[in-house]
BAMARTOR-716242 format. One record per residue (C-alpha): residue number from 1; x, y, z. Coordinates in steps of 0.05 Angstrom, whole numbers, plus 32768, in hexadecimal, padded with zeros to 4 digits. Layout:
BEGIN
SITE  pos    c1    c2    c3
SITE  NUM     X     Y     Z
...
***
This chain:
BEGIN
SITE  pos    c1    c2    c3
SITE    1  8AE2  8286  9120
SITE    2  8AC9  824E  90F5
SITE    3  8A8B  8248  90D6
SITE    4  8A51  8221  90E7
SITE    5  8A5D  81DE  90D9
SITE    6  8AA5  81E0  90D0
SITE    7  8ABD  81B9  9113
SITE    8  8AB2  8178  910F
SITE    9  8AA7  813F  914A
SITE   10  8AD0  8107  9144
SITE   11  8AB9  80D2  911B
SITE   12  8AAA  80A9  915B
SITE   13  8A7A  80DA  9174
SITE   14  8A61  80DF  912F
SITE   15  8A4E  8097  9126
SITE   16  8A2C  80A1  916B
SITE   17  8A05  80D5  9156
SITE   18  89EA  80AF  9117
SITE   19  89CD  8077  90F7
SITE   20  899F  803C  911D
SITE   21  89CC  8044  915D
SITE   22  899D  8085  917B
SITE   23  8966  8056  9174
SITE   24  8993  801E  91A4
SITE   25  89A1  8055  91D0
SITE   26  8956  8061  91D9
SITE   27  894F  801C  91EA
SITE   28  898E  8014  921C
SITE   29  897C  8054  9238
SITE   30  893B  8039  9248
SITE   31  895A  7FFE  9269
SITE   32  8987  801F  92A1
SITE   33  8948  804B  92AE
SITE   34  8923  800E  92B8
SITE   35  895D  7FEB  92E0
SITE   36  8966  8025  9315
SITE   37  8919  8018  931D
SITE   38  8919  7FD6  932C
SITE   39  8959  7FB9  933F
SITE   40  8965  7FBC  9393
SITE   41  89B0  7FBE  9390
SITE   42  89D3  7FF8  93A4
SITE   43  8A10  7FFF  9375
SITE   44  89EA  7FEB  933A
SITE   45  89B7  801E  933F
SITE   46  89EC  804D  933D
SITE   47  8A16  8036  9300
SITE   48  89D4  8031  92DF
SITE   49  89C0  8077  92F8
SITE   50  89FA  8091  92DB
SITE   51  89F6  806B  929D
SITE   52  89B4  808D  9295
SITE   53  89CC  80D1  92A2
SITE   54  89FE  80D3  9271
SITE   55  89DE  80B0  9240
SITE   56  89A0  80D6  923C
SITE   57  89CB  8118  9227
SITE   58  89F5  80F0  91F0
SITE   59  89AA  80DA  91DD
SITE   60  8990  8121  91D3
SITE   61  89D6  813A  91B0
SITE   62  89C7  8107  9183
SITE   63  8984  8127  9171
SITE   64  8993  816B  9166
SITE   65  89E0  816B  9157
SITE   66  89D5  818B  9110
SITE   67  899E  81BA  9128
SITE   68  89AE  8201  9132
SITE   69  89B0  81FA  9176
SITE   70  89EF  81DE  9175
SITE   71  8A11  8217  9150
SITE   72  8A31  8234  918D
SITE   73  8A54  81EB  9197
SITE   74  8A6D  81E3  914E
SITE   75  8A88  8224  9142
SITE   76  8A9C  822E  918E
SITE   77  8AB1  81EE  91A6
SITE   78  8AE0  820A  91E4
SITE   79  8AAC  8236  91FD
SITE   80  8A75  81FA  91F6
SITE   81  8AA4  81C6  921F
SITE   82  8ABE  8205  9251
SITE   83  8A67  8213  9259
SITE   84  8A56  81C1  925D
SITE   85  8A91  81C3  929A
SITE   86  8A72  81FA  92BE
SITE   87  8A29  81D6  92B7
SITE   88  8A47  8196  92D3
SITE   89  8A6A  81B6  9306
SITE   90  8A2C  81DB  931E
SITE   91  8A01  8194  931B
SITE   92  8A3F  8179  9343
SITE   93  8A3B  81B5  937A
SITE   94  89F7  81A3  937C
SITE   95  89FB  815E  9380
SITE   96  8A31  8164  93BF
SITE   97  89FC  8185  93E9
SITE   98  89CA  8158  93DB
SITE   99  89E7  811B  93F2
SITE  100  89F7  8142  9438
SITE  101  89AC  8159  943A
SITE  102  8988  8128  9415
SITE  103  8942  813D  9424
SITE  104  8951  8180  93FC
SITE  105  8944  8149  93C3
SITE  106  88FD  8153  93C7
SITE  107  88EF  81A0  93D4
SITE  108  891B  81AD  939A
SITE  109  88FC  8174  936C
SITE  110  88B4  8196  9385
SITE  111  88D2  81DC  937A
SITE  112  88E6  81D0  9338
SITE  113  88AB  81A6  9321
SITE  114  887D  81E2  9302
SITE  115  88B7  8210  92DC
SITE  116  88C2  8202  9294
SITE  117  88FA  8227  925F
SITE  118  88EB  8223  9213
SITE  119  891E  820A  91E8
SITE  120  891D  81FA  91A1
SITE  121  893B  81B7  919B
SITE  122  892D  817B  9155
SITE  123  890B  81BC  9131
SITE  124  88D1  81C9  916A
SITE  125  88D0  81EA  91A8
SITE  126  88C2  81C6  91EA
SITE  127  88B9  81E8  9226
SITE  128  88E8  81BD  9252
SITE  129  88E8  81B8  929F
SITE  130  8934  81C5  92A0
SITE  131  893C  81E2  92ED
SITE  132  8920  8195  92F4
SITE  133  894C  8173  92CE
SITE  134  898C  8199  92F2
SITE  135  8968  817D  9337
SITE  136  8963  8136  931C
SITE  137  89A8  8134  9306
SITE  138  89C2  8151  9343
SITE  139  899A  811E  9369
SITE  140  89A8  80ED  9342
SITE  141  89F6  80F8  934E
SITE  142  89F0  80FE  938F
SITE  143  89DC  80BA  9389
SITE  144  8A06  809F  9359
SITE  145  8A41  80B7  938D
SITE  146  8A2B  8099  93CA
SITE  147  8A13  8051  93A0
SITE  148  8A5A  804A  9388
SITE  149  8A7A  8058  93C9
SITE  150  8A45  801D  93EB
SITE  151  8A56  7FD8  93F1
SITE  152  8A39  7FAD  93BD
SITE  153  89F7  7F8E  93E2
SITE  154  89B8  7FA3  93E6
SITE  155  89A1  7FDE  9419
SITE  156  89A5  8020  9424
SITE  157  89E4  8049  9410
SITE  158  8A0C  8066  944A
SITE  159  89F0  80AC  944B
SITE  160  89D2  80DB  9417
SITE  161  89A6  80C2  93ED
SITE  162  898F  8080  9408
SITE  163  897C  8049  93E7
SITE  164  8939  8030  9406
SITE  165  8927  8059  9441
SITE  166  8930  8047  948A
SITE  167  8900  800A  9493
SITE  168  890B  7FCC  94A3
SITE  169  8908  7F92  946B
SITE  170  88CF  7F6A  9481
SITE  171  88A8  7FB4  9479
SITE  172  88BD  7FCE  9438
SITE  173  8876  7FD1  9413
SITE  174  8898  7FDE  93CF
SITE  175  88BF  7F90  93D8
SITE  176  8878  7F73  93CA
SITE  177  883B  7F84  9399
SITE  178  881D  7FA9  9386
SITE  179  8852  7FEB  938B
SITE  180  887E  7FB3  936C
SITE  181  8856  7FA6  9332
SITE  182  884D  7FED  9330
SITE  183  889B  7FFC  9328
SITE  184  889A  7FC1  92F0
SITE  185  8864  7FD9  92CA
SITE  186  8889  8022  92C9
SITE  187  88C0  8003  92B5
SITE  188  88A2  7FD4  927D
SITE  189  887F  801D  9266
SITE  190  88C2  8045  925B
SITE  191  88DD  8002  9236
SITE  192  88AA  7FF3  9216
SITE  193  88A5  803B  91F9
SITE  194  88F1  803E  91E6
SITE  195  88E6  7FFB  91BC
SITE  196  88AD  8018  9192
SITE  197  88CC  8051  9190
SITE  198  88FF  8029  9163
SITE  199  88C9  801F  9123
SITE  200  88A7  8068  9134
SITE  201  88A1  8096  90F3
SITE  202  88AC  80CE  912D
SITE  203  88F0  80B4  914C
SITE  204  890C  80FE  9160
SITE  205  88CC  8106  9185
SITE  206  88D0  80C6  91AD
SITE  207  8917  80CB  91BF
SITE  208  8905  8116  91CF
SITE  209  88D9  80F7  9206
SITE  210  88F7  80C2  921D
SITE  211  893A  80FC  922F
SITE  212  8910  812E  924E
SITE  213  88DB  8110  926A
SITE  214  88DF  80C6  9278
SITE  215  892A  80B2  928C
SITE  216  8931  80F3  92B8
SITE  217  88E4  80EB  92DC
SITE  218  88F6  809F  92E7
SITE  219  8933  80B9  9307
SITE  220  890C  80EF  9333
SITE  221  88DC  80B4  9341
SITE  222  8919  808C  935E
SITE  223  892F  80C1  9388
SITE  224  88EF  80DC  93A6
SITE  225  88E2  8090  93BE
SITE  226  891E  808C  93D8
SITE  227  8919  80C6  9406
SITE  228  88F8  80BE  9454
SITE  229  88B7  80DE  944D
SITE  230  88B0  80FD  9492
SITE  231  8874  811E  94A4
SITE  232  889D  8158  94AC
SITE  233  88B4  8159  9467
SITE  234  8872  814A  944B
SITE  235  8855  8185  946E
SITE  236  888C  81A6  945B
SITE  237  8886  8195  940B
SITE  238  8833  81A5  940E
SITE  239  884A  81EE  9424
SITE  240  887F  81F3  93F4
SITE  241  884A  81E6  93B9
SITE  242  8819  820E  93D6
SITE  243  8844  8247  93D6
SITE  244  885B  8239  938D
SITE  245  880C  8238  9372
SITE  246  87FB  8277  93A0
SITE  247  8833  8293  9377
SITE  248  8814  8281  933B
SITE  249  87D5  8285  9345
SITE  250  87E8  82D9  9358
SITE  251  880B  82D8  9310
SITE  252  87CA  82C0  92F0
SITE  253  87A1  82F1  9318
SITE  254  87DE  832B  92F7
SITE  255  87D9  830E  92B0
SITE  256  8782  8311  92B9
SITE  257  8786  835F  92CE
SITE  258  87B5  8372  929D
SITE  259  8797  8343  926B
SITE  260  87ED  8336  9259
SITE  261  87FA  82F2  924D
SITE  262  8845  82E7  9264
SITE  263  885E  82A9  9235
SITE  264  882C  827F  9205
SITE  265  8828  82A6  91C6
SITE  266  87FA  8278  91AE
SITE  267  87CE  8287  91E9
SITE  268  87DE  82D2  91DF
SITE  269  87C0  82CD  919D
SITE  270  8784  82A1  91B6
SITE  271  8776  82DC  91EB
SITE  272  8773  8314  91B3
SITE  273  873B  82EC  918F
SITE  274  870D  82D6  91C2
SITE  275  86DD  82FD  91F5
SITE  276  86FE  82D3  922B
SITE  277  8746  82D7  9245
SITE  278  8768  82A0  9265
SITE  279  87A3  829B  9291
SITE  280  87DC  826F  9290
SITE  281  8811  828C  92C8
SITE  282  8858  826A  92B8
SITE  283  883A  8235  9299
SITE  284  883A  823B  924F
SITE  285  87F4  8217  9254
SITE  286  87B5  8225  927D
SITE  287  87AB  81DF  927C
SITE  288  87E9  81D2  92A6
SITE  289  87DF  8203  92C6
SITE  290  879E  81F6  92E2
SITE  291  87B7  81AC  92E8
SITE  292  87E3  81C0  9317
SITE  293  87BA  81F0  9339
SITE  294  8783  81B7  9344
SITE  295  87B7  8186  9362
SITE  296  87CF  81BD  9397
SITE  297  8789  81BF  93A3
SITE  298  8778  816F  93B0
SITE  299  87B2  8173  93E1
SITE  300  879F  81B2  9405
SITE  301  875F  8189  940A
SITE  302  8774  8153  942E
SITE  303  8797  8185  945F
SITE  304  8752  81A1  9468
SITE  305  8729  8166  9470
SITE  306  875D  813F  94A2
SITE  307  877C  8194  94C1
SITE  308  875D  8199  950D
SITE  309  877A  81D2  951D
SITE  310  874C  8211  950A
SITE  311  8784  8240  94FD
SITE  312  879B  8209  94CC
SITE  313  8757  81F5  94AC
SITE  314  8755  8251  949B
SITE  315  879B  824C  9485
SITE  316  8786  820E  944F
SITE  317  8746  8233  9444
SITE  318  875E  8275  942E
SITE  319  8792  8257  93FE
SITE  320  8762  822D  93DC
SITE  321  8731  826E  93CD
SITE  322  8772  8287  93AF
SITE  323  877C  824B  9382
SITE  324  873A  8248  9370
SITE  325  8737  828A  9353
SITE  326  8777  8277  932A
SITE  327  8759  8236  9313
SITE  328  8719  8259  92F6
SITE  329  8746  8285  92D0
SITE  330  8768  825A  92AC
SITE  331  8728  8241  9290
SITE  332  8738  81FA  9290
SITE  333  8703  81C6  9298
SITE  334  872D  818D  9297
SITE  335  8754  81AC  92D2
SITE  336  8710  81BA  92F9
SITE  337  86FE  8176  92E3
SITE  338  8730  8161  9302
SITE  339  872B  8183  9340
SITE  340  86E4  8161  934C
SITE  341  8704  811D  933E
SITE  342  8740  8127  9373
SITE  343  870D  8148  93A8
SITE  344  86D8  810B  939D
SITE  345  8719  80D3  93A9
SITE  346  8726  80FE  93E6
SITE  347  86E0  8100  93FF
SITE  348  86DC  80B3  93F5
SITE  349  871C  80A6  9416
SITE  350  8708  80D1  9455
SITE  351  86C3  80BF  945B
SITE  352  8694  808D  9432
SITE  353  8694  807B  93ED
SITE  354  864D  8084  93E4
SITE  355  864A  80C4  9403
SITE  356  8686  80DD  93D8
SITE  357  865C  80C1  939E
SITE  358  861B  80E2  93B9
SITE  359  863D  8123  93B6
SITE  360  8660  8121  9371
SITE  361  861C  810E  9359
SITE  362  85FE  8150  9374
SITE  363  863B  8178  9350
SITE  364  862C  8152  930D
SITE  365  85ED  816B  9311
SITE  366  85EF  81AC  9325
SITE  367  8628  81B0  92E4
SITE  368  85F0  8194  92B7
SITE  369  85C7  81CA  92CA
SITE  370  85F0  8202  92C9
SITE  371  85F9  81E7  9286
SITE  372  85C0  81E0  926A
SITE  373  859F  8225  9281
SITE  374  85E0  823B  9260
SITE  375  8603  8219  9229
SITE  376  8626  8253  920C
SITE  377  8649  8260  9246
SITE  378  866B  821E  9244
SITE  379  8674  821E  91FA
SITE  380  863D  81E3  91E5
SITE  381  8624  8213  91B5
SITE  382  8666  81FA  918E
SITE  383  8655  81B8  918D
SITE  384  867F  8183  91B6
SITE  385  86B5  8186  9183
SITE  386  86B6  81CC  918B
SITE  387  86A4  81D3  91D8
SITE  388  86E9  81A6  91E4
SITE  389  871B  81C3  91B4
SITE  390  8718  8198  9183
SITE  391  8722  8155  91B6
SITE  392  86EE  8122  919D
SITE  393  870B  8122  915B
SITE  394  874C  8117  916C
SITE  395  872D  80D6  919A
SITE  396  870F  80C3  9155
SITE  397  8747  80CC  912C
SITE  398  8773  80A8  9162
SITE  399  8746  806C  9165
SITE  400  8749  806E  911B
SITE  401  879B  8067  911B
SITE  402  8790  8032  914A
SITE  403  8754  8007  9123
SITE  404  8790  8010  90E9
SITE  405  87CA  7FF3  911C
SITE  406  87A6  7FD4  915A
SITE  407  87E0  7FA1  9172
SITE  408  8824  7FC9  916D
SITE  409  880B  8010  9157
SITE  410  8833  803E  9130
SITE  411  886F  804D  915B
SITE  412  887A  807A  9196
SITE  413  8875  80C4  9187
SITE  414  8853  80B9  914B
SITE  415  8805  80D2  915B
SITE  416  8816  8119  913B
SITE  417  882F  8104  90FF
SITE  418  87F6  80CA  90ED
SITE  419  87BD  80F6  9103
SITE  420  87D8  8130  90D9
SITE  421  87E1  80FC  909E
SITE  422  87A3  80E8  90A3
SITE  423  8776  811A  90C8
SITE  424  8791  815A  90CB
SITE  425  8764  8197  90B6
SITE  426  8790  81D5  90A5
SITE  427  87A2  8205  90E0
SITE  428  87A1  81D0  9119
SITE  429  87D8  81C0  9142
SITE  430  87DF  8183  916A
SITE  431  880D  8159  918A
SITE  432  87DD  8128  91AB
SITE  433  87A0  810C  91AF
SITE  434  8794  812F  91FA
SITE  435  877D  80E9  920B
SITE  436  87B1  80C2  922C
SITE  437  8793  8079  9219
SITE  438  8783  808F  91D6
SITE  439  87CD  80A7  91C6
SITE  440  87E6  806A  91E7
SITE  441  87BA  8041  91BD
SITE  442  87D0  8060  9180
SITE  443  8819  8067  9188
SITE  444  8822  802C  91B2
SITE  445  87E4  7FFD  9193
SITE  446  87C3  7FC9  91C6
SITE  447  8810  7FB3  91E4
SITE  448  8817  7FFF  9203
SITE  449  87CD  8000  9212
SITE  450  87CC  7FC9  923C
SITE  451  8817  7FDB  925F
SITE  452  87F3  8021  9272
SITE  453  87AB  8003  9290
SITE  454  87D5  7FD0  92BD
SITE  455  8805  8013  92D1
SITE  456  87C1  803B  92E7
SITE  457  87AC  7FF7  9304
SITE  458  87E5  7FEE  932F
SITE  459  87F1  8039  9343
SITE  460  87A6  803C  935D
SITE  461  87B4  7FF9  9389
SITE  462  87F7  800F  93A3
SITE  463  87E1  805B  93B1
SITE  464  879C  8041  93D2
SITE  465  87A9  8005  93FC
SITE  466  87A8  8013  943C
SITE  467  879F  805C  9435
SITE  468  876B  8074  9456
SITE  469  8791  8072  94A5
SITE  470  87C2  80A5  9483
SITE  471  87B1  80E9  946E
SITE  472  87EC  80F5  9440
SITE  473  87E4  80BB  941B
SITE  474  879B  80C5  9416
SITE  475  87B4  8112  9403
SITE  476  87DD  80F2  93C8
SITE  477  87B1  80B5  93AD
SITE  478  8777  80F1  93A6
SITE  479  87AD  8117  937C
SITE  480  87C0  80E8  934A
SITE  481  877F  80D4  933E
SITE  482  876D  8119  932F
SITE  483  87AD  8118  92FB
SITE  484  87A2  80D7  92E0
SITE  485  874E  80F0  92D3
SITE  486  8772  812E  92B3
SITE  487  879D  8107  9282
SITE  488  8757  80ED  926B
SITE  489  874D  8134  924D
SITE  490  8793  8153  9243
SITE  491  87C6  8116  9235
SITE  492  8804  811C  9261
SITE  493  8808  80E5  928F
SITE  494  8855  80CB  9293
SITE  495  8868  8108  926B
SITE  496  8854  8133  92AE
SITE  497  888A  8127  92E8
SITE  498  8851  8136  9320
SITE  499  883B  80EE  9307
SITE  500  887C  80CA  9321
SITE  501  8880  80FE  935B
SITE  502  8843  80E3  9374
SITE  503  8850  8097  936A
SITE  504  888B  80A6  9389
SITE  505  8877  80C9  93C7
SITE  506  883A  80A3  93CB
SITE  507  8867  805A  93C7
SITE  508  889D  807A  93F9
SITE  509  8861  8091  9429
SITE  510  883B  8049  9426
SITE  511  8889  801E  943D
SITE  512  889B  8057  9462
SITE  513  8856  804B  9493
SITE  514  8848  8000  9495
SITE  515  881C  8011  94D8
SITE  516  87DF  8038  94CC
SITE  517  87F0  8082  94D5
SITE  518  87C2  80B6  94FC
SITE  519  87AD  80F5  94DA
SITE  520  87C5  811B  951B
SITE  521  8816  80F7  9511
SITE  522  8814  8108  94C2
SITE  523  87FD  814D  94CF
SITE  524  882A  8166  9513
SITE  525  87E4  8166  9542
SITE  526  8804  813C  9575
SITE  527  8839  8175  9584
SITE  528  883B  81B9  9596
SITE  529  8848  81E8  9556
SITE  530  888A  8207  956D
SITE  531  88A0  81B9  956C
SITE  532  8883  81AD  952A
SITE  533  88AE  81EB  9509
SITE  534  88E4  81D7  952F
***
């Protein structure tokens, strides 16, 4: 057996893994990301697909090829390359079933979304949504074998994994603005990113998120448009996560009566020093956690509001009590704040603005005075600083760093190590200002600042227009409002694949239904049951 370091790569691989060339590969793996986006031909999207795929990994080798992670693969090299077969052959399996049942795409995309595994990768640990990334690959594949077998034109590939779904040309919404400008401006964000990225004092960490969270989530986002969004399969998918936060949400309730906190030892820690006890399920956070929990509840929602069926309307109602218990467990106000934000889009989408504005008045104000009869309760005996974990000065020190670099900022990734430089008080932890635009604006300076308000722009037009005549697209505009109000108060936008799941569904619903829908077609009213299951 040799020892740790003693097998060397070739020099090739070497040079690759070294020097200003990760930083190119940042960029150019930026690129074909944007390029599967945005180009319309068949065969390019998938050499660029699989450009992406197998860059991405060289990418990430490059970042931790000298960590101890690696140790295994330097001083076993067979058994590394006999265990990197077997993966690939398992994402191959996978990606051979896929492209004869395409629409497994998005339950297993959906399935996967919520589980995380902690590894230790550029010396931290990230809790990385790797059943996700074997789906996206696997997808992704699929594609990539059914693009190369196509003729080179524009269309859908024959079979598997189409293309552009079923419509005809003169009906695909996403061939004119604003979902166009909205696939642009995602694209112009990833780029844009990798390019700052290049003069960031925090490289590692921006080509740690550009590998596992925006090349594979733009990926996701090109398959879950691509797939026919039936209402069969969108009923279908709203089940499937309402099962998976039931299932959570009964963890959470496990964790509260046992007072055992089952991963988080931070949280752990937090628990054994307070009077209060907070859940977090499989989540590593209660935060995402109750995220999550809050989106499964602006969906559920819309089933409710638009559900005529009583046995139905029970059903929806029951499940939401559930969720609601979970929620107020895991002590999150940005999640409840959230929740309110998602449920007044729905009301305003289903009935009037005003009245949805008449009633979110009348919760503001009940909140002010639960509040003020008891500000202990909600922490305001802290102070605001206090009450929100430290949040406002973060805001101020991030609008500092930005005052200091307003046009270019100081590089992607780079908000933990300038606050800390500047700010940091001894014993705090941070990795972002939990403000979205205010970590943009640092990082990224006004260029990313402005890239990220036309983004929310353009998702808000393409997810609303002509929304209201279909109940799952009103179901999913509600939903990423409710996320994009959350990343107001606990950063995460693009980092978060149920962001680019729901531009994706909500772009593939709108060019999927150029006719106004019905709520009874969208949710099975206008058949029997038996021929709804069938």
């Amino acid at each position: 057996m040799l020892p740790y370091g003693a097998w060397s790569a070739p020099p090739l691989v070497l040079g690759a893994l070294s020097g200003p060339l990760p930083k190119l590969g940042v960029v150019a793996v930026a690129l074909l990301a944007a390029a599967v986006m945005l180009h319309r031909e068949v065969r390019f999207q998938a050499l660029t697909m699989l450009g992406a795929l197998v860059l991405a990994p060289v990418l990430l080798l490059s970042d931790i090829w000298h960590s101890p992670q690696l140790s295994v693969v330097h001083r076993h090299p067979l058994v590394a390359a006999v265990g990197s077969l077997l993966a690939l052959g398992a994402v191959l399996a996978a990606a051979l079933v896929l492209r004869r049942r395409p629409a497994l795409v998005a339950g297993a995309i959906l399935l996967a979304l919520p589980f995380r595994i902690p590894i230790h990768a550029g010396g931290t640990t990230s809790n990385l949504l790797v059943p996700l990334y074997f789906v996206v690959a696997a997808g992704s594949l699929a594609f990539v074998l059914d693009g190369l077998r196509s003729p080179a034109a524009a269309g859908p590939a024959s079979g598997g994994i189409t293309c552009e779904p079923p419509v005809p040309a003169s009906d695909r919404w996403t061939d004119a603005p604003p979902a166009r400008w909205l696939e642009r401006l995602l694209a112009a964000y990833i780029v844009l990113y990798a390019v700052q990225a290049t003069y960031s004092p925090k490289f590692e960490k921006a080509l740690q998120q550009m590998v596992f969270f925006y090349v594979p989530f733009a990926l996701a986002y090109c398959l879950l448009r691509r797939i026919d969004w039936t209402p069969r399969l969108t009923r279908m998918c709203v089940g499937l996560l309402a099962g998976l936060a039931l299932l959570f949400a009964l963890v959470g309730f496990v964790e509260y009566a046992t007072k055992t906190i089952f991963l988080n030892p931070s949280l752990i820690a937090a628990n054994s020093v307070h009077t209060y006890f907070t859940v977090n399920s499989v989540f590593f956070d209660p935060n995402i956690f109750g995220r999550f929990l809050a989106l499964v509840m602006v969906l559920l929602g819309a089933v409710l509001l638009y559900a005529r069926r009583e046995r139905t309307q029970l059903a929806t109602l029951g499940v939401l009590a559930i969720l609601w218990g979970g929620l107020v467990l895991t002590l999150s106000r940005s999640s409840l704040g959230a929740l309110l934000v998602g449920l007044a889009a729905l009301a305003a989408l289903r009935w009037q603005v005003r009245r949805a504005v008449l009633a979110a008045a009348v919760v503001v104000a009940a909140a002010a005075a639960a509040i003020a009869v008891s500000p202990t309760t909600f922490g305001l005996n802290q102070g605001l600083n206090g009450a929100s974990s430290g949040r406002p000065g973060l805001v101020s020190g991030g609008i500092d760093l930005f005052g200091a670099r307003p046009l270019w900022g100081y590089g992607s990734g780079s908000f933990e190590t300038e606050y800390t430089a500047r700010h940091h008080q001894p014993g705090q932890t941070l990795s972002a200002s939990h403000t979205i635009p205010i970590t943009i604006a640092a990082e990224q300076g006004l260029i990313g600042e402005l890239v990220y308000v036309a983004l929310v722009v353009a998702a808000l037009v393409t997810l609303l227009h002509r929304a209201r005549a279909d109940p799952a697209r009103v179901a999913v505009a509600a939903a990423f409002i409710a996320l994009a109000f959350h990343t107001l108060l606990y950063a995460d936008f693009l980092e978060d694949p149920i962001a680019w799941t729901l531009l994706a569904v909500g772009v593939a619903l709108a060019r999927r239904s150029p006719e106004p829908r019905t709520a009874d077609s969208v949710l099975g009213r206008d058949r029997p049951l038996e021929q709804q299951l069938a």
